[in-house]
C-alpha positions as CSV (number, residue, x, y, z in Angstrom):
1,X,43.9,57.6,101.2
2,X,44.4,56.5,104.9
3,X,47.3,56.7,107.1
4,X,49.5,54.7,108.9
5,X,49.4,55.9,112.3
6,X,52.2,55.3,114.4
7,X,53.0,56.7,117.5
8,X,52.2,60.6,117.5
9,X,54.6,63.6,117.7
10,X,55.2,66.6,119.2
11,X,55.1,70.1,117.3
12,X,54.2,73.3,115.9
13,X,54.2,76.4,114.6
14,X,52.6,80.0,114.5
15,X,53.0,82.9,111.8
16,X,55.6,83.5,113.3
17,X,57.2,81.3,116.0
18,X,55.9,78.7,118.3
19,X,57.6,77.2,120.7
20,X,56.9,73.6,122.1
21,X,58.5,71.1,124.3
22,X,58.9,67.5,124.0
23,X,61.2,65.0,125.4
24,X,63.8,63.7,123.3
25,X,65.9,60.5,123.1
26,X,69.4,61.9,121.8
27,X,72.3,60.6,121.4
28,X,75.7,60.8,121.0
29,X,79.0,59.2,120.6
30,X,79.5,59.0,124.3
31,X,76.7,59.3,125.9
32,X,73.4,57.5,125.9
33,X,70.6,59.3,128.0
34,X,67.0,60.7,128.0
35,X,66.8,64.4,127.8
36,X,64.1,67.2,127.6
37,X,64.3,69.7,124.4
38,X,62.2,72.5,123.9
39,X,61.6,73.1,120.0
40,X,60.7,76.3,118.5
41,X,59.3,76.4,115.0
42,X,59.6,79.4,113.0
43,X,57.0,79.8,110.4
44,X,58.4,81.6,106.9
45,X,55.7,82.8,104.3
46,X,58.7,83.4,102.0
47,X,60.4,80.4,101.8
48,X,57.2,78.5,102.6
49,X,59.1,76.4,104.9
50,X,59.0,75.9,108.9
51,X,62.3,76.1,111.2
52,X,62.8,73.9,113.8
53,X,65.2,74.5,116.5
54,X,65.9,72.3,118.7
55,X,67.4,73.2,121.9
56,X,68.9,70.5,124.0
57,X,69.1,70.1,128.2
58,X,72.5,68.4,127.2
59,X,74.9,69.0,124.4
60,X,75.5,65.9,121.9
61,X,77.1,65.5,118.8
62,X,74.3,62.9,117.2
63,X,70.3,63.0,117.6
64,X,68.1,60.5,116.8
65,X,64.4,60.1,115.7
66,X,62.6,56.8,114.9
67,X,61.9,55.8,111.7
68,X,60.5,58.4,108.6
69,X,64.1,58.8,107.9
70,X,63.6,58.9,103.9
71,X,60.9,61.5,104.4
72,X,63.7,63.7,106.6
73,X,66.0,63.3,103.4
74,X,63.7,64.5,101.2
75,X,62.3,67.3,103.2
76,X,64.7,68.5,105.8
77,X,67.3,70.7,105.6
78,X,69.6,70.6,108.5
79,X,71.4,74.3,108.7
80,X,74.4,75.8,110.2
81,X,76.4,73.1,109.3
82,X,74.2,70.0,110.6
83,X,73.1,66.8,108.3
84,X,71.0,63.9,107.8
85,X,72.9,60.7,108.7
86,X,72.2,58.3,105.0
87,X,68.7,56.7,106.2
88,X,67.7,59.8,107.8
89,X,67.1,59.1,111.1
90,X,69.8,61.0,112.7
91,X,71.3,64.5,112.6
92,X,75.2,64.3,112.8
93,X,75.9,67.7,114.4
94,X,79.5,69.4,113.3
95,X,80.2,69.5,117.1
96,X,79.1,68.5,120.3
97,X,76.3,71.1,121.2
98,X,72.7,71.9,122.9
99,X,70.8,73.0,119.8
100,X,70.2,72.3,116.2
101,X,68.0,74.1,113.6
102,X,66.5,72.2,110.8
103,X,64.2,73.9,107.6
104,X,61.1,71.5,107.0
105,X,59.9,71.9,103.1
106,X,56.8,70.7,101.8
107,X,56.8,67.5,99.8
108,X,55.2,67.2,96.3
109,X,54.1,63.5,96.3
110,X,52.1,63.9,99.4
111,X,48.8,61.4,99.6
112,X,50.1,58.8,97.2
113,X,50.2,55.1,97.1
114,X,53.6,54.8,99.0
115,X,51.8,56.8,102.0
116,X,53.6,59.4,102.0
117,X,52.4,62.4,104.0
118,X,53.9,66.1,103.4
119,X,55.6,67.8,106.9
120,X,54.4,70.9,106.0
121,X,51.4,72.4,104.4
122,X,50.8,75.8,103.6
123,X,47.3,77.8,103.9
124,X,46.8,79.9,100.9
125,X,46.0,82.6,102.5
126,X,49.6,82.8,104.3
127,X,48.3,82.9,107.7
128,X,48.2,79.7,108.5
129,X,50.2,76.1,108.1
130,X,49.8,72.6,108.8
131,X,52.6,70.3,110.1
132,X,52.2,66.3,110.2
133,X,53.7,65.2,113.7
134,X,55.0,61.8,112.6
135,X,58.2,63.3,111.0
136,X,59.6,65.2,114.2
137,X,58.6,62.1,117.0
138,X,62.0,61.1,118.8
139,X,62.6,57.9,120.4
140,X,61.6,58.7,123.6
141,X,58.0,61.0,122.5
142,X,57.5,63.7,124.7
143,X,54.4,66.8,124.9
144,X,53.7,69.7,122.8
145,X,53.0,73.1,124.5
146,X,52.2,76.0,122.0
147,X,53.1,79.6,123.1
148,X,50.5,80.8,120.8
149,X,46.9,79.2,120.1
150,X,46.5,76.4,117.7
151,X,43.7,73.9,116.4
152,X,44.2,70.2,117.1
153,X,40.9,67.6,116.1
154,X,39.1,70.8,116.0
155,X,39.1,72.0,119.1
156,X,41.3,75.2,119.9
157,X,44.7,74.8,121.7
158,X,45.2,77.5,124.3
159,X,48.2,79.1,124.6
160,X,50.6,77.3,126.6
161,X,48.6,74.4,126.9
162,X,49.5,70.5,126.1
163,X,48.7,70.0,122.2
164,X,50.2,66.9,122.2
165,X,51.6,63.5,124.1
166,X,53.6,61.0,123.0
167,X,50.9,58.6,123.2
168,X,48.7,60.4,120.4
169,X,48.5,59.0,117.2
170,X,50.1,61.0,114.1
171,X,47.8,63.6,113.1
172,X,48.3,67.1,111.5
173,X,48.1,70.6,113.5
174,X,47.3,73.6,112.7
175,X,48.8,76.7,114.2
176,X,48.2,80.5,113.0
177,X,44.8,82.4,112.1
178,X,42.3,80.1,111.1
179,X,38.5,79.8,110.4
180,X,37.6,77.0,112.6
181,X,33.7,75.9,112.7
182,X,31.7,73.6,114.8
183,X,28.7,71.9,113.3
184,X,26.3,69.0,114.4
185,X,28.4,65.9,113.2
186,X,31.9,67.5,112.5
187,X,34.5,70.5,112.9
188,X,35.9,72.4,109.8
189,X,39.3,74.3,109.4
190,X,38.7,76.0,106.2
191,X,41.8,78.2,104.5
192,X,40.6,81.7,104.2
193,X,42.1,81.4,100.7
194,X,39.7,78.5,99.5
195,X,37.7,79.3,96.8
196,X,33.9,80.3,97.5
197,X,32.4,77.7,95.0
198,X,35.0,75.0,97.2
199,X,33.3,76.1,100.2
200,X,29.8,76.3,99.2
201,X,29.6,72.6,98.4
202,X,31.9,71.3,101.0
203,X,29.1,72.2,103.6
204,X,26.2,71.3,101.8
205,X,27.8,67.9,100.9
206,X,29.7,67.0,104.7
207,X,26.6,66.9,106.6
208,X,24.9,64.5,103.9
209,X,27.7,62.1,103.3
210,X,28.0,61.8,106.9
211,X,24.2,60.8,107.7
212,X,24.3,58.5,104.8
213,X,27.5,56.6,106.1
214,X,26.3,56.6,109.3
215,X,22.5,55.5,108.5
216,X,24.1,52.7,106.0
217,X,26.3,50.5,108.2
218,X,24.8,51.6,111.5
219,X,27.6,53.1,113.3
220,X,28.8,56.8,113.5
221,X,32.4,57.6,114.4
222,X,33.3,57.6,117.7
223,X,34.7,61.0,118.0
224,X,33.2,64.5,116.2
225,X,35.6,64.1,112.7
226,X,37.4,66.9,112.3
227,X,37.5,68.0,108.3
228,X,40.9,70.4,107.6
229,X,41.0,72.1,104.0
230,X,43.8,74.0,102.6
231,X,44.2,75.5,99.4
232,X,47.5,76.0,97.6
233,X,47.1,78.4,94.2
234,X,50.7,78.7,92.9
235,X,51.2,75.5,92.2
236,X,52.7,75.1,89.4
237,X,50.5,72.1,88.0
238,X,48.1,73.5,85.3
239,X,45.2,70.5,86.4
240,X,43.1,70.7,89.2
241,X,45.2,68.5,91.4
242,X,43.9,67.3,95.0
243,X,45.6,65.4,97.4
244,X,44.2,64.2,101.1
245,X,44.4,61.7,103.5
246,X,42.3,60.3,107.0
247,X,44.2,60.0,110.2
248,X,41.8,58.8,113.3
249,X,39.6,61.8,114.0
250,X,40.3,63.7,111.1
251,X,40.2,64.4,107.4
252,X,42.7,66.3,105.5
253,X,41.9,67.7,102.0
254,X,44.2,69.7,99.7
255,X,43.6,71.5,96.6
256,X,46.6,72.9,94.4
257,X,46.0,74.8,90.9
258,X,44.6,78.2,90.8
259,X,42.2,76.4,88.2
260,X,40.2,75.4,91.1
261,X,39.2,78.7,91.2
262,X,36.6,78.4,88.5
263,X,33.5,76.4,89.0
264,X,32.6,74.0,86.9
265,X,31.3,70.5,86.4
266,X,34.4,68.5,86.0
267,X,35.3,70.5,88.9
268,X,32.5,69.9,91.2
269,X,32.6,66.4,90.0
270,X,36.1,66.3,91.5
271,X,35.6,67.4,94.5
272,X,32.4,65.8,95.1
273,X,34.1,62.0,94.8
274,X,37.6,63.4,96.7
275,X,35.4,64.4,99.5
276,X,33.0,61.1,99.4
277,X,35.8,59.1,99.3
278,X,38.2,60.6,102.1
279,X,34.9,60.4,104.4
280,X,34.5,57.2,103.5
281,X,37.9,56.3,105.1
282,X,36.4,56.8,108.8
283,X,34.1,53.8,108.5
284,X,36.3,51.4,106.4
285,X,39.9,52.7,107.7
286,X,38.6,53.5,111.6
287,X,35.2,52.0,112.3
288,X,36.1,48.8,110.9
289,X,39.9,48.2,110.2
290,X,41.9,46.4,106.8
291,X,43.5,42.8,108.1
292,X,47.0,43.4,108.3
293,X,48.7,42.3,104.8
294,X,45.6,42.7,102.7
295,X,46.1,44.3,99.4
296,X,45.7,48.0,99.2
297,X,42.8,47.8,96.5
298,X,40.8,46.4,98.7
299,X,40.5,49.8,101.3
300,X,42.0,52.5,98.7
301,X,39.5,50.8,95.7
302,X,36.5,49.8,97.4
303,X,36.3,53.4,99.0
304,X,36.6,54.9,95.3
305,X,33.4,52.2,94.0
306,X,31.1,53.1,97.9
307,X,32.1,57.0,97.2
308,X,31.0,57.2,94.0
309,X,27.6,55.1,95.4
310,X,26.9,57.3,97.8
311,X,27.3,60.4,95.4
312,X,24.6,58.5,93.0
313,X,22.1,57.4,96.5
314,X,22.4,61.3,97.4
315,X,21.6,62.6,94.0
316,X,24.8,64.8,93.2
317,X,25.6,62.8,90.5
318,X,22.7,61.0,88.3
319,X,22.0,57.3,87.2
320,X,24.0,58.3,84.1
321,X,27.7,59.9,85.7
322,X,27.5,56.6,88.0
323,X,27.3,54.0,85.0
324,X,30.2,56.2,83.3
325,X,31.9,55.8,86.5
326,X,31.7,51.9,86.7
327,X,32.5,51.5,83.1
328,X,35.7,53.9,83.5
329,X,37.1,51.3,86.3
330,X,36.5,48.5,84.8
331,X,38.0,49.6,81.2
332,X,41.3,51.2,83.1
333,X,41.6,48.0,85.2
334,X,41.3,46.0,81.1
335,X,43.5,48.1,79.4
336,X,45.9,48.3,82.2
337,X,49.4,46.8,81.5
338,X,49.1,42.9,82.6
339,X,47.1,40.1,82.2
340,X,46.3,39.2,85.5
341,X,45.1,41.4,88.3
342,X,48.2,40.6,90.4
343,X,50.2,42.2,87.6
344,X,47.8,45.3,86.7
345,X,48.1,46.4,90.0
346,X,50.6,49.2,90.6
347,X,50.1,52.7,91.5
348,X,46.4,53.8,90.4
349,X,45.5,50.9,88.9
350,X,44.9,50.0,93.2
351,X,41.8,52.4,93.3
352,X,40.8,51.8,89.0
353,X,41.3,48.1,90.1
354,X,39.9,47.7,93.4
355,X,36.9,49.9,92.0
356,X,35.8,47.8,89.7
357,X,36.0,45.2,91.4
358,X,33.6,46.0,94.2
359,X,31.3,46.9,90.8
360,X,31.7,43.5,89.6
361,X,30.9,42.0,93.3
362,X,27.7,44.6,93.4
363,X,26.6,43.2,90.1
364,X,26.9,39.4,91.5
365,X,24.4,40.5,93.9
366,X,22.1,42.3,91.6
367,X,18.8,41.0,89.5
368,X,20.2,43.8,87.1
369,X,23.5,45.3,86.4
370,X,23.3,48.2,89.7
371,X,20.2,47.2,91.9
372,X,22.8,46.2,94.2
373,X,25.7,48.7,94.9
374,X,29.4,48.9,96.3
375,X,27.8,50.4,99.8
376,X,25.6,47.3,100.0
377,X,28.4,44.9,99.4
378,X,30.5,47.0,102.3
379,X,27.5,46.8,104.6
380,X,27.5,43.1,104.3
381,X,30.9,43.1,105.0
382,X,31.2,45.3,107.9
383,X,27.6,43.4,109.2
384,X,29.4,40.0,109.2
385,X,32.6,41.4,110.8
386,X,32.9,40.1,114.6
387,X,36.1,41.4,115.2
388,X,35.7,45.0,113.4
389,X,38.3,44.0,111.1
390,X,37.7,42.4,107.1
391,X,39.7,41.5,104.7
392,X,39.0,40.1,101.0
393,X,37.9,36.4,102.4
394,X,35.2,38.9,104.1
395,X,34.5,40.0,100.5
396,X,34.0,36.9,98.9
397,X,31.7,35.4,101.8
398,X,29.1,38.3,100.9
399,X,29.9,37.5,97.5
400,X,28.6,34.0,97.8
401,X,25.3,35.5,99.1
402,X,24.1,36.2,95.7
403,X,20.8,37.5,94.2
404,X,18.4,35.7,96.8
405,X,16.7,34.2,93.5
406,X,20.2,31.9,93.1
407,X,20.6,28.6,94.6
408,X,23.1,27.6,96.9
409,X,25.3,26.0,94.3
410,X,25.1,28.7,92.0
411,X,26.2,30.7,94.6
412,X,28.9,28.9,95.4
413,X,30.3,29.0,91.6
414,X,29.8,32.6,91.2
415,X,32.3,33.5,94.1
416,X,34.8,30.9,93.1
417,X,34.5,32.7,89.8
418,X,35.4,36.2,91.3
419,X,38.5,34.5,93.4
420,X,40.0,33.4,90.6
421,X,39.7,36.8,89.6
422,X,41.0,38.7,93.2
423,X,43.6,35.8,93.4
424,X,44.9,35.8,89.9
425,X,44.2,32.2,88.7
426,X,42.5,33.5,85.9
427,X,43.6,36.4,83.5
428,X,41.4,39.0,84.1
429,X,39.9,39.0,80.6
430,X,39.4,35.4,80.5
431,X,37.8,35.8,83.9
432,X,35.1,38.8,82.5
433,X,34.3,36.4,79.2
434,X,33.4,33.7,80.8
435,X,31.6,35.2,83.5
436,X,29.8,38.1,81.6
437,X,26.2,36.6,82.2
438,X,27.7,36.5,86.3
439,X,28.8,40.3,86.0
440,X,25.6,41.7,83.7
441,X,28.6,42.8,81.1
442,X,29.5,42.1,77.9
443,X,32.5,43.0,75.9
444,X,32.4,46.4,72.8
445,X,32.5,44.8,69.7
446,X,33.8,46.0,66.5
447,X,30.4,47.7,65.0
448,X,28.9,48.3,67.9
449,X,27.8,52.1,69.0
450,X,30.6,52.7,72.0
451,X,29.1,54.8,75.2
452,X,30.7,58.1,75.8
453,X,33.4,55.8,77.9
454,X,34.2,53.5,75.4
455,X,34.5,56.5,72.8
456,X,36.7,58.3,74.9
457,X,38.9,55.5,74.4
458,X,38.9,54.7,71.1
459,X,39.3,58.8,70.2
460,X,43.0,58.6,72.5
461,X,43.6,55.5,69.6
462,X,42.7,57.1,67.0
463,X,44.2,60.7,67.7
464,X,47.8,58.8,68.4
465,X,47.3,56.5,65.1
466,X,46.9,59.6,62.9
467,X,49.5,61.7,64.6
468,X,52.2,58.8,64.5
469,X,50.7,58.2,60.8
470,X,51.3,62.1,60.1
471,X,55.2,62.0,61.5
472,X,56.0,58.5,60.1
473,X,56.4,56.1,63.0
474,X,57.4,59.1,65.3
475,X,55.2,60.6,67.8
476,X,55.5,63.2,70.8
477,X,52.1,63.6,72.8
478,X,50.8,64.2,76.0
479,X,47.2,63.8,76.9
480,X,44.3,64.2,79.6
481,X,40.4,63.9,79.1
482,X,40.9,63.9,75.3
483,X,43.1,67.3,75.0
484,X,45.8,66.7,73.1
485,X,49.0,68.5,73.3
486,X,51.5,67.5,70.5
487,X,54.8,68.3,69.1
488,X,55.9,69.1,65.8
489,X,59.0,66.7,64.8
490,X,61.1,67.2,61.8
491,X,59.5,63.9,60.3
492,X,56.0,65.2,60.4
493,X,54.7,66.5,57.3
494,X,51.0,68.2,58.3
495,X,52.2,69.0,62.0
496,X,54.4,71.9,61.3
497,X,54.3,73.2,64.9
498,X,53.4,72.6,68.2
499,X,49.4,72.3,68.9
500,X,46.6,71.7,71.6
501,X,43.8,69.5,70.0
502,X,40.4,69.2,72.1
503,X,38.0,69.4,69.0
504,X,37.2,67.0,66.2
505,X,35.0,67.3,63.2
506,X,33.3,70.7,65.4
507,X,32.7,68.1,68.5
508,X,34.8,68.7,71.9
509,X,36.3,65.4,72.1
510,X,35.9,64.8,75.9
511,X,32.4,66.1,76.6
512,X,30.8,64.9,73.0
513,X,33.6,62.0,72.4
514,X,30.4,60.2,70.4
515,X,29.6,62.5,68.2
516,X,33.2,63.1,67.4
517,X,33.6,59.4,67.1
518,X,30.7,59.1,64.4
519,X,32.3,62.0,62.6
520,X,35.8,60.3,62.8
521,X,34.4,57.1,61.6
522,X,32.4,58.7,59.1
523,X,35.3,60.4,57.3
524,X,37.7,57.6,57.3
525,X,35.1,55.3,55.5
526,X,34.6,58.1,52.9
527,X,39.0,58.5,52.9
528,X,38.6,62.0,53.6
529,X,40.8,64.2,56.1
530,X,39.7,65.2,59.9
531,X,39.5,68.5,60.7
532,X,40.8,68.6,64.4
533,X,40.9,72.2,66.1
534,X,41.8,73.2,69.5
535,X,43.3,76.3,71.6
536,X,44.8,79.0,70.2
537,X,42.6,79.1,66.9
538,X,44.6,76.1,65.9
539,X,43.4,74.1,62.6
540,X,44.3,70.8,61.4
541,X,43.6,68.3,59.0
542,X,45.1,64.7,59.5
543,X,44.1,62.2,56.4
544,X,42.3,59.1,57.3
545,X,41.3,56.3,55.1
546,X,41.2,53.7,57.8
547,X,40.0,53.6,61.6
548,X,42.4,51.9,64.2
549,X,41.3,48.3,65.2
550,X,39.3,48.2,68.4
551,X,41.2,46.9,71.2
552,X,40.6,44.3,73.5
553,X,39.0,44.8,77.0
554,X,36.3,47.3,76.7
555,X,33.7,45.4,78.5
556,X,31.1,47.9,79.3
557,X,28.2,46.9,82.0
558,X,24.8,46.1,80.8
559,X,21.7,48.6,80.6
């Protein structure tokens, strides 16, 4: 994810309190006027929340920021009898006064599609804390002094020294005790709290992703980046939930769920294509910027398809993770409610989306299915950029420049062929029929031997068809990577009480999701039961005389 930098604030905050000056605009019902503020912010490990006091050159009854203001709503809480005007960019004051304290609470949906960015993120370790400086920015900006030492684009913040000017962009800062390291090509805050494992494969990966970007598309970002990693384990998400975002300069990455604490391969998976993905954001975010209007697929989705690339050119993932990769995009873009791309798209269908279709523009370029990746199709792009700017007209140009073996015309049609696609003229599984031969892809059919993808698909189908079978029309069930939690309801007559499935026939149902789909179709042509199991000891046998029908839109790239 990328952000939208505005115009750059003015804060921070210490275990403890910091105490920082800016100049504010404030205003009030009388008086109109420019006025200096200095704003301490009081740092609470138990309430996990940062105070901000503002103390005012001038009393006022009404103080004003620019813009954020349904951010402020959701994460401020103005004390001592102070609020939040409705939109949220003003704090009505219960009199005319100099000062105002507000409490600034994280925010849950941090790093999603609607760019939103939390004010306040906590270290693990509860020594430190990050604060985004958008949220706090008055009308009139102002500077940042810290009374205690921070870290600002890596570089240590002396005490009583300028942190920040209202001519900065919006960044995060961190304040409190820190490890803060300086390597060749970047500078790392790490959370004392973060896992070992998380650490371990941060540095080996940073310095490789980095040279690979840089050696790719010729250019290496202007400044030292500077890579910021926090760690929250009380979360209380049971998944291993990450959530990050690249400001000019800087990376943030954030990992919530004490289940990060266990190393694994989903895990290192994870974090692997997070990581690839948020670096990937200083070339095609801040090296070379999105035309102004263009979808969000296009950044958000293509940086998912060149992340997962560059994991596959490094050799952290193998030939095999990076076709199940390509195939997962372009089957969650398929099945996707919609028929056209233009109405598929919404929420994380951008990056499933956008994803496949840089895959689909790689394979137009290929003599096979993947001689010809997503970072090749950005180079292109970027190459052919004068301005340092691109947008999907950009993307179609390279696609035009096909597999040097096509001619001119064929060229030609196969980039009218992936417009209609991009601009919705075409449904997009008219679009992948027609074109398979274009795309080197061709659509499952009922019969054929599904990849570990495809059966991962078709298990979710069939575990919902025999549980809604099982409770007659009624069903209550909640999955994620084929683990299946479901609820006993009083019409269910084999379901007798809650249970967590993740095995079927023996076979776990994410990692060996073939084998367990053999077995399943096995059974149900001989009309005898599955025997699903899970946690907890748990047993169960569904009956099964037919399999579901195959659904529509599993196109899977060719071998």
């Amino acid at each position: 994810m990328i952000a939208e930098n505005s115009r750059a604030i003015n804060f921070f905050i210490r275990i403890g309190t910091v105490t920082l000056f800016t100049l504010l605009c404030a205003f009030s019902t009388s008086l109109t006027f420019a006025q200096t503020a200095k704003i301490s912010l009081t740092f609470n490990t138990d309430s996990k929340s940062v105070e901000a006091r503002f103390q005012l050159s001038k009393a006022v009854d009404t103080l004003r920021f620019t813009g954020n203001g349904e951010i402020r709503l959701k994460t401020w809480t103005p004390l001592n009898g102070a609020r939040l005007n409705d939109d949220g960019t003003a704090l009505i004051l219960p009199k005319a006064q100099n000062w105002v304290s507000v409490k600034l609470n994280p925010f849950e949906r941090d790093g999603l599609v609607d760019r939103v960015y939390s004010p306040v993120i906590l270290f693990g370790d509860g020594r430190a804390a990050q604060i985004y400086s958008e949220y706090l920015l008055p009308a009139e900006g102002g500077t940042v002094s810290l009374t205690t030492a921070g870290v600002v684009l890596g570089h240590t913040v002396a005490q009583g020294k300028t942190a920040w000017r209202s001519n900065d962009v919006a960044t995060y800062i961190v304040a409190g005790q820190t490890d803060t390291t300086e390597k060749n090509t970047y500078n790392i805050t790490l959370d004392k709290k973060l896992p070992v494992w998380i650490a371990h494969t941060l540095n080996e990966n940073l310095a490789a992703l980095m040279n690979l970007y840089s050696k790719k598309f010729g250019s290496q970002p202007k400044k030292k980046p500077w890579i910021v990693v926090s760690f929250d384990p009380n979360t209380q998400n049971k998944n291993a939930v990450f959530r990050g975002d690249t400001n000019p300069g800087m990376v943030r990455l954030n990992f919530m769920g004490r289940v990060w604490e266990q190393e694994n391969t989903a895990h290192t998976n994870q974090l692997s294509s997070f990581l690839a993905h948020e670096l990937f954001h200083l070339w095609n975010a801040q090296q070379w910027k999105v035309r102004h209007e263009e979808p969000i697929w296009l950044f958000e989705g293509g940086a998912d398809a060149a992340a997962q690339d560059a994991l596959r050119t490094l050799g952290v993932t193998d030939a095999e993770q990076y076709k199940n990769e390509r195939t997962k995009s372009l089957i969650a873009c398929s099945l996707a409610e919609g028929e056209t791309l233009a109405n598929k798209l919404n929420g994380r269908t951008h990056y499933t989306c956008g994803a496949a279709i840089f895959y689909l523009a790689a394979a137009m370029k290929s003599t096979t299915s993947n001689s010809v990746g997503p970072l090749d199709v950005w180079a292109s792009i970027f190459a052919s950029s004068k301005t340092k700017t691109y947008g999907t007209a950009d993307l179609l140009r390279v696609a035009a420049n096909s597999a040097s073996n096509s001619s001119t015309a064929t060229s030609a049609y196969q980039a009218s062929q992936l417009k209609d696609l991009i601009h919705s003229n075409l449904a997009w599984r008219e679009a992948l029929i027609r074109d398979q031969g274009i795309f080197h892809l061709h659509e499952t059919q009922q019969g054929e031997e599904p990849n570990i993808v495809v059966a991962r698909v078709l298990l979710d189908k069939l575990v919902i068809d025999r549980v809604d079978n099982d409770c007659q029309g009624s069903t209550s069930i909640s999955y994620r990577n084929q683990s299946y939690q479901i609820d006993a309801l009083r019409s269910c007559r084999r379901i007798q009480s809650g249970v967590t499935l993740t095995h079927l026939g023996n076979f776990s149902m994410h990692e060996n999701a073939q084998q367990a789909w053999s077995y399943a179709r096995d059974q149900c042509t001989k009309g005898a039961d599955l025997h699903f199991s899970g946690k907890n000891d748990v047993s169960l046998d569904l009956t099964c005389t037919q399999m579901p029908a195959l659904p529509q839109g599993l196109f899977v790239f060719n071998p």
